[in-house]
C-alpha positions in Angstrom: -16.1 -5.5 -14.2 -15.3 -6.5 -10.4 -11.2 -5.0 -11.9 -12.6 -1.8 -13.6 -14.5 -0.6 -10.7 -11.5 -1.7 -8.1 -9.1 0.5 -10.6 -11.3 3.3 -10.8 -12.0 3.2 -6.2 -8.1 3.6 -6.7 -8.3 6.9 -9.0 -11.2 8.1 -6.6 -9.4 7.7 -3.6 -6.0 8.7 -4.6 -6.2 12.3 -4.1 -8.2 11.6 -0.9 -5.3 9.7 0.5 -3.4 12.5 -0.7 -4.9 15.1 1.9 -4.8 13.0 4.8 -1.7 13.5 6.9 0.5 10.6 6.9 2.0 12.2 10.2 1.0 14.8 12.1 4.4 16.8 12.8 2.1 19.9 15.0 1.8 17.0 17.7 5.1 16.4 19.7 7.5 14.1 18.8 6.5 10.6 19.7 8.9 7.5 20.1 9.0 5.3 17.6 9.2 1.7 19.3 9.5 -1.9 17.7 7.1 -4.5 17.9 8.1 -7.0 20.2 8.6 -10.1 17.6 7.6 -12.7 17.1 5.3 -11.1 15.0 2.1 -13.3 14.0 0.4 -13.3 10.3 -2.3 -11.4 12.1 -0.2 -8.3 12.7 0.6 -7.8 8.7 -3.9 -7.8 7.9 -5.1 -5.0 6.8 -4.1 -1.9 4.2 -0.8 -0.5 4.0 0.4 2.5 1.8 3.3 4.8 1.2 2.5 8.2 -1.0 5.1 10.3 -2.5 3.1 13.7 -3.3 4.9 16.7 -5.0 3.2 19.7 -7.3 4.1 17.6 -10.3 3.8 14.1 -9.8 1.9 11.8 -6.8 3.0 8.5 -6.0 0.6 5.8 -4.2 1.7 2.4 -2.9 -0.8 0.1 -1.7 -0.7 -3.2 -0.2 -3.3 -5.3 1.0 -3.1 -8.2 2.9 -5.8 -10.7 3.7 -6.2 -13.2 6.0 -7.3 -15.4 3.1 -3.8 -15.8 2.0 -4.5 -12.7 -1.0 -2.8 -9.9 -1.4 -3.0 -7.1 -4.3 -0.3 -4.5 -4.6 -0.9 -1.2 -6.5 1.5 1.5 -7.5 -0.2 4.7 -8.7 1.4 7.4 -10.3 -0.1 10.5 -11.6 1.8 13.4 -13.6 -0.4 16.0 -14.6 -4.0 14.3 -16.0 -1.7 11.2 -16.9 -2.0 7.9 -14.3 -0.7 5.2 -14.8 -1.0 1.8 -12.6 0.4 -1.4 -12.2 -1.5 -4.0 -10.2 -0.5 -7.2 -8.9 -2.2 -9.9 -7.7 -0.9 -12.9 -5.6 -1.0 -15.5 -3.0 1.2 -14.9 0.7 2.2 -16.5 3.7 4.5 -15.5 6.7 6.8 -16.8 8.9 6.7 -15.5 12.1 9.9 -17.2 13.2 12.0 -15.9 10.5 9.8 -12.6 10.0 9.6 -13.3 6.4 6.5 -12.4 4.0 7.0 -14.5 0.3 4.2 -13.0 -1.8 3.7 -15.3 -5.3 2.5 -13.4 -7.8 -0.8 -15.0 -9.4 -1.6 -11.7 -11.9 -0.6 -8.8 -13.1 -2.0 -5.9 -14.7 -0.4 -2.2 -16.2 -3.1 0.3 -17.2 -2.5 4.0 -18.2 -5.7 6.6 -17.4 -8.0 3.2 -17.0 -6.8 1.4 -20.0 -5.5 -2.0 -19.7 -2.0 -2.2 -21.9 -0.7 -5.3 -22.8 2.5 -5.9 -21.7 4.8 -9.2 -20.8 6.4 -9.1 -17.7 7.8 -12.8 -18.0 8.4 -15.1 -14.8 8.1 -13.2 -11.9 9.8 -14.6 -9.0 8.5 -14.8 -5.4 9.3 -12.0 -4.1 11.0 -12.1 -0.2 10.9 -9.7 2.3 11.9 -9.4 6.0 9.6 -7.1 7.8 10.1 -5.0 10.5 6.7 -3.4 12.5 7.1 -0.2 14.5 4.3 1.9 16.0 4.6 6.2 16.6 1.7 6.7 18.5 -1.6 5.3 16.7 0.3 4.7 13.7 1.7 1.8 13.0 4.7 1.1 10.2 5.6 -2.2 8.4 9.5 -2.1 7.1 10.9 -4.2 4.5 14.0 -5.1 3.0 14.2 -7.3 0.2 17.8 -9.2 -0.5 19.5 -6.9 -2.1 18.7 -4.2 0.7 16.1 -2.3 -0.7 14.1 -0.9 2.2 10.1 0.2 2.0 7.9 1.5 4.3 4.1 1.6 4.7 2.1 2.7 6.8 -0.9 1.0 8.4 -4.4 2.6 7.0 -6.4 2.6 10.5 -9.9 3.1 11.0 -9.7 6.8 11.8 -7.7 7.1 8.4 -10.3 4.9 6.5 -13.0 7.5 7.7 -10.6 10.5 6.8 -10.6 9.2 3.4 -14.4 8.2 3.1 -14.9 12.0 3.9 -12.6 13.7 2.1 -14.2 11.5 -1.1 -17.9 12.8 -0.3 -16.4 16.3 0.1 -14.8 15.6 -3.6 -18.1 14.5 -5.0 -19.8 17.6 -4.0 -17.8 20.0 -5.4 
């Protein structure tokens, strides 16, 4: 049940994140400057995302990092009425020394439009990324790169963004 209503938060709040700016490119250009490092496992809490949105499909990465040592990653992707999600549960650490985050995987779902699908992904290995924190005014960015060089970035979901979102959900639930 606690899964079902997590997945379906998601599908709520996906075209709220949608409508909240990522960046705001009316203000001035700001200077994007790195985090001094070390970094501690302190700077990485919190929810990250990246959305790709276009007329025909929208793309939502979430990551969430706890200070518990869990983490869940979701990928959204809607086309049309059509989403489809894969979830992934799993333990992390990070060393602030090496500015590496190893995330184990513990579980792993894939559902399409809120049903689960079976499917066998195998061993998954842990996966390995250096990260890399920059801030552009209040926003704050977390790059990785993996081994073989591919590079992500999220952005951190602040408290301002948090209430941007609970708003634009009660707006949705009135129309």
């Amino acid at each position: 049940m606690k899964k079902a209503l997590s997945s379906i938060a998601l599908l709520f709040v996906l075209p709220c994140i949608f409508s909240v700016s990522v960046a705001d490119t009316n203000n001035k250009i700001q200077k994007i400057e790195k985090l001094p490092q070390p970094y501690s496992e302190s700077d990485l809490y919190g929810y990250w995302f990246d959305a790709y949105n276009t007329p025909e499909i929208k793309i939502l990465k979430l990551m969430i990092l706890a200070p518990d040592g869990v983490a869940i990653d979701s990928l959204l992707i809607q086309a049309g009425n059509d989403v489809e999600e894969v979830k992934q549960e799993s333990r992390w650490r990070f060393d602030p020394k090496s500015s590496v985050l190893t995330q184990e995987v513990t579980s792993m779902t894939y559902t399409i439009n809120g049903k689960v699908e079976p499917k066998d992904l195998g061993k998954i290995e842990p996966v390995k990324v250096s990260v890399v924190i920059q801030k552009s005014g209040d926003d704050i960015y977390m790059g990785t790169v993996s081994s073989d060089g591919t590079l992500e970035i999220y952005q951190k979901i602040t408290k301002a963004m948090k209430d941007e979102i609970h708003k634009k959900a009660h707006e949705n639930v009135r129309e």
